[in-house]
C-alpha positions as CSV (number, residue, x, y, z in Angstrom):
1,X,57.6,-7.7,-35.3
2,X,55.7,-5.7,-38.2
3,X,52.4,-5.2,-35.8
4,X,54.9,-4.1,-33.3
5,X,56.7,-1.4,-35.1
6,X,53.5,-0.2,-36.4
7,X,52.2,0.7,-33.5
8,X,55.5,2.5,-31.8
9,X,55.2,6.4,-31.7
10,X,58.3,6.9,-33.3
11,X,59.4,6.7,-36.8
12,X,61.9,3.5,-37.5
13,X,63.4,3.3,-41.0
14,X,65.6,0.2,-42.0
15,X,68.1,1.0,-44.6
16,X,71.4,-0.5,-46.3
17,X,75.0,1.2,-45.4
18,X,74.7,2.5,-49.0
19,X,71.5,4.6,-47.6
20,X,68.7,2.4,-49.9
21,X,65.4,2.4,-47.8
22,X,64.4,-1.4,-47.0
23,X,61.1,-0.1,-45.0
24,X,59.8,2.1,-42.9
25,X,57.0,2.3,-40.5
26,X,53.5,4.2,-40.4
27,X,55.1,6.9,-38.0
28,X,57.8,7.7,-40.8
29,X,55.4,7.7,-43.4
30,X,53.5,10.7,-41.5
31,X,56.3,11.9,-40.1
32,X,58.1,12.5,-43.6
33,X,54.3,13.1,-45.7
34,X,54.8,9.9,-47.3
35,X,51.9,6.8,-48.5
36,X,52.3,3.6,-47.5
37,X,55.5,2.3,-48.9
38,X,56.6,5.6,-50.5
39,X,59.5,6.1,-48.9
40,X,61.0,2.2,-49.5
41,X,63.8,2.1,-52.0
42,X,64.6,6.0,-51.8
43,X,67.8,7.2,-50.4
44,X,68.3,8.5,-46.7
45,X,69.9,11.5,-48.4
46,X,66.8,12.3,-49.8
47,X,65.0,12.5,-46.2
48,X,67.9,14.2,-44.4
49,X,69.1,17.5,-45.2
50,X,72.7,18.5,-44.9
51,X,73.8,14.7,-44.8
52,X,76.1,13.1,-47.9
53,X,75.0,9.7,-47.4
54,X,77.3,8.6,-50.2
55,X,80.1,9.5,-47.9
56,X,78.7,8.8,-44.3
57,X,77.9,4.9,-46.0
58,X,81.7,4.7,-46.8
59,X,82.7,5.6,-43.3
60,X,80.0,3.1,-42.1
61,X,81.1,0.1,-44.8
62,X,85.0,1.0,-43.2
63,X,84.3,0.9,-39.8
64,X,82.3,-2.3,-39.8
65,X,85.3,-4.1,-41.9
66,X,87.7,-3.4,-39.4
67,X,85.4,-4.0,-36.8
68,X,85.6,-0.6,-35.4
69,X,81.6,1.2,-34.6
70,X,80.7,4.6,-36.2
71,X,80.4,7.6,-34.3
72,X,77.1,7.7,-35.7
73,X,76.2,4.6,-34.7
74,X,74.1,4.8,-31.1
75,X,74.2,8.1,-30.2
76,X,71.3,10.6,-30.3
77,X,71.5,12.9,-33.2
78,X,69.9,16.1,-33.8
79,X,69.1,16.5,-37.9
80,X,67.2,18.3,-40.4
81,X,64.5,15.8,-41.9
82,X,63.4,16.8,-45.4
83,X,59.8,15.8,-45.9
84,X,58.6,14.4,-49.3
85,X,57.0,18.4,-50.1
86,X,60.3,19.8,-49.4
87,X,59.5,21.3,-45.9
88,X,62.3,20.5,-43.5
89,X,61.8,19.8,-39.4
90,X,64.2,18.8,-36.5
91,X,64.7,15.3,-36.9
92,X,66.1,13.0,-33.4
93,X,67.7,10.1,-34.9
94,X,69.2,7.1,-33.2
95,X,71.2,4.4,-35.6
96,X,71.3,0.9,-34.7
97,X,72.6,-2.0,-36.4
98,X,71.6,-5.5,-36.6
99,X,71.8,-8.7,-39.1
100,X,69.2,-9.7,-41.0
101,X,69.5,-13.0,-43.2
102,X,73.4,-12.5,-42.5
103,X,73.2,-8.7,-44.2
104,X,74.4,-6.1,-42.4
105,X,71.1,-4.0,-41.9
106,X,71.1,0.1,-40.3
107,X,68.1,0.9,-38.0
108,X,66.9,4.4,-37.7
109,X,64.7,5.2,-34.4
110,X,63.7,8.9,-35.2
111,X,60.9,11.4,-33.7
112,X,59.9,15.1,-35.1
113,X,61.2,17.4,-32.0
114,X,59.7,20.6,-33.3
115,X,57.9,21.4,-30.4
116,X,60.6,20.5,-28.3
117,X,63.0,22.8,-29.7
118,X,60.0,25.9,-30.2
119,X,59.6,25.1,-26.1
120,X,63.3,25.2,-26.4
121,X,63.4,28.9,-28.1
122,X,60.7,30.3,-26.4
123,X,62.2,29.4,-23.2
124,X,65.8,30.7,-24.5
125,X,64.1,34.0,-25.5
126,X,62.4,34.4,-22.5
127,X,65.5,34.3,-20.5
128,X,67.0,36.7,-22.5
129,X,64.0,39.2,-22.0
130,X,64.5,38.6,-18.4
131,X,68.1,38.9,-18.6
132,X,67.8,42.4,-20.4
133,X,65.3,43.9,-17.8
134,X,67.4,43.0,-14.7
135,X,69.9,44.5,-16.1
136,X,68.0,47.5,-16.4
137,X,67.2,47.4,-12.6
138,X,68.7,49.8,-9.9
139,X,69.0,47.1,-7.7
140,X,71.4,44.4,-7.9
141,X,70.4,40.7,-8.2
142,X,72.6,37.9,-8.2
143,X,72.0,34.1,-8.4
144,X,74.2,31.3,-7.3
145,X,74.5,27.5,-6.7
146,X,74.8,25.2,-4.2
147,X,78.6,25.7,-4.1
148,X,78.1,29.5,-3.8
149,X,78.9,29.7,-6.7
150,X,77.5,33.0,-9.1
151,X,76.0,31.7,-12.1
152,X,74.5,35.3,-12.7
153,X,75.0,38.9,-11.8
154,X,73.0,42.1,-13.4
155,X,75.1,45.3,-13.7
156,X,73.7,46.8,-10.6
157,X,75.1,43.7,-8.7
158,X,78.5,43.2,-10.4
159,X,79.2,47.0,-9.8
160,X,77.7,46.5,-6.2
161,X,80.6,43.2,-5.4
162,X,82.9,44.8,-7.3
163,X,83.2,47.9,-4.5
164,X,83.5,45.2,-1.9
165,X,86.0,42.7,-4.0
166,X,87.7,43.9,-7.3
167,X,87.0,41.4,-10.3
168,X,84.4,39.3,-8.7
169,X,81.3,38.0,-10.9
170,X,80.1,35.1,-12.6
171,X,82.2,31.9,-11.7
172,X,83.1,33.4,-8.1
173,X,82.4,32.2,-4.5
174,X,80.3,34.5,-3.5
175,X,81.6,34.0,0.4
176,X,84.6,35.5,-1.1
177,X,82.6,38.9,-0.7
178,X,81.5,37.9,3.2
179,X,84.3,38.7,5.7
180,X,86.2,35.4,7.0
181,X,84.5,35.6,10.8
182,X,81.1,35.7,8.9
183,X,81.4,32.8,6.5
184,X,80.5,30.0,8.7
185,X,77.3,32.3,9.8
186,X,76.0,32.9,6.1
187,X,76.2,29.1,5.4
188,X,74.2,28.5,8.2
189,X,71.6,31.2,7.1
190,X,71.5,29.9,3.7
191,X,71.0,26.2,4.6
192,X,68.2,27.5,6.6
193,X,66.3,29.1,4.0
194,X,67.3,26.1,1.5
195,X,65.7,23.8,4.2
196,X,62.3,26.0,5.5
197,X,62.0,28.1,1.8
198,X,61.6,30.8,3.8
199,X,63.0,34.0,2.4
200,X,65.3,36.4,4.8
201,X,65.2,40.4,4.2
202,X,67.9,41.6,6.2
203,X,70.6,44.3,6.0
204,X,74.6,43.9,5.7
205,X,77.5,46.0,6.0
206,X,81.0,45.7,3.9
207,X,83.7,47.0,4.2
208,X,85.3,49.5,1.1
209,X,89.0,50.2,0.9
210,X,89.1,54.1,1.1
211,X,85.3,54.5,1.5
212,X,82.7,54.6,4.1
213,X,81.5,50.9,4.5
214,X,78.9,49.8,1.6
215,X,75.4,49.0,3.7
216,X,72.9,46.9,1.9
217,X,69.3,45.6,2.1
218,X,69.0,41.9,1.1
219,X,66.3,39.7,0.3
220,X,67.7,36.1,-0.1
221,X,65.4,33.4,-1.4
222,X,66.3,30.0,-2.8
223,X,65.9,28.7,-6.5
224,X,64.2,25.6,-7.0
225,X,64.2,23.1,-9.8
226,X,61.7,21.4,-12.5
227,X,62.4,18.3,-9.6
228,X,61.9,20.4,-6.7
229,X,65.1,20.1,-5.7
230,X,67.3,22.9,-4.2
231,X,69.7,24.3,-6.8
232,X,70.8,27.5,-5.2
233,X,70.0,31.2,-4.0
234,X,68.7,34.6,-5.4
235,X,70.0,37.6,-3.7
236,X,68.1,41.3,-5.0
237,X,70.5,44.0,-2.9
238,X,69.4,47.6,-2.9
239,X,72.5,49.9,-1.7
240,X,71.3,52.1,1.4
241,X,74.7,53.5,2.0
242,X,73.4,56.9,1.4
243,X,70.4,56.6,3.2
244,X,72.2,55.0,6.4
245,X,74.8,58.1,5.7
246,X,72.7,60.5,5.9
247,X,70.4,59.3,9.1
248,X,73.9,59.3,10.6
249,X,74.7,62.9,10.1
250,X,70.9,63.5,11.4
251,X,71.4,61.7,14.8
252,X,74.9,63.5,15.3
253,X,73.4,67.2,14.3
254,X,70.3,66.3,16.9
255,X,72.8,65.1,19.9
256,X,75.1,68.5,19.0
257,X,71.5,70.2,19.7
258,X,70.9,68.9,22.5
């Protein structure tokens, strides 16, 4: 068992429901800056920021008498691991619980995850920045899921579906904007691209109470994910109602000409 745990990846830590240290692995030791067998007979409080052992070993000690399992007790936790120099790190624990020469022994399966949650920030801030400069855009561009559902809009586009349908946006069908007689037709065009990943740049009309009808140039494309899978469509609209509005008033004035 030793020359098994000593070659895992991850850091395992056996410890008493008081928190005492009973050993600990060569992954923990590097994981937490520790030498071999530096880290046996310390507290978990010591290696786990923002934890009161004292009082998470009472609700442990009370749950087992009553036969009841901790919350804490096999379910992936996201800590803060304190190493022996005092630096801290995003700590994944797992507790587990077993007997050992009829004591009641705690487990501890843990990995460092900082690069998973700096992949995790990065990402999040690079959303953001992408977030900021469609909104910046004249054009509107709006993403949805397989339910047609819009999980985003940019200003341009909630402005641009709120002409056609007052107080649609994020959370809406976005068929709710399509006229009933053309519903059935734009499920079929978006199954299409979902199925060939072939975009469609196309132009729609819609209707405005009290204004002349909003025309629009589309390019629809689908959204993939990490998998490959389909997940839904992105939509970037430009409005060409004034455009279409004014090559209207140009063929009229060249038929009263003629």
């Amino acid at each position: 068992m030793g020359m098994i745990l000593e070659s895992m990846g991850e850091g395992v830590i056996t410890f008493t429901e008081s928190g005492q240290i009973l050993s600990a692995n060569r992954a923990a030791e590097d994981a937490f800056l520790a030498h071999p067998d530096q880290l046996v007979g310390r507290s978990m409080e010591s290696l786990l920021s923002n934890v009161d052992w004292e009082q998470r070993g009472t609700t442990l000690s009370a749950a087992s008498a009553v036969g009841r399992q901790d919350s804490m007790l096999g379910t992936h936790q996201l800590l803060t691991g304190r190493r022996l120099d005092g630096s801290t790190f995003p700590l994944e624990f797992l507790v587990s619980e077993a007997r050992i020469d009829g004591e009641r022994t705690l487990i501890g399966v843990g990995q460092d995850v900082s690069e998973r949650e700096r992949t995790i920030r990065a990402l999040r801030e690079s959303e953001r920045r992408f977030r900021e400069m469609a909104d910046m855009l004249p054009d509107g561009v709006c993403e949805f899921d397989r339910d047609y559902r819009i999980t985003y809009a940019n200003h341009a586009a909630v402005r641009l579906l709120s002409e056609v349908r007052e107080g649609i946006g994020v959370g809406a069908c976005i068929l709710d904007v399509v006229p009933p007689d053309q519903a059935e037709s734009a499920r079929e065009v978006l199954a299409s691209i979902a199925a060939t990943g072939q975009p469609l740049q196309t132009q729609y009309a819609f209707v405005r109470t009290g204004k002349d009808d909003l025309r629009v140039d589309a390019h629809v494309s689908r959204i993939t994910g990490a998998d490959g899978e389909v997940s839904g469509w992105r939509v970037v609209v430009h409005d060409v109602s004034e455009r279409e509005r004014l090559a209207q008033a140009q063929r009229l004035s060249a038929i009263g000409h003629l």
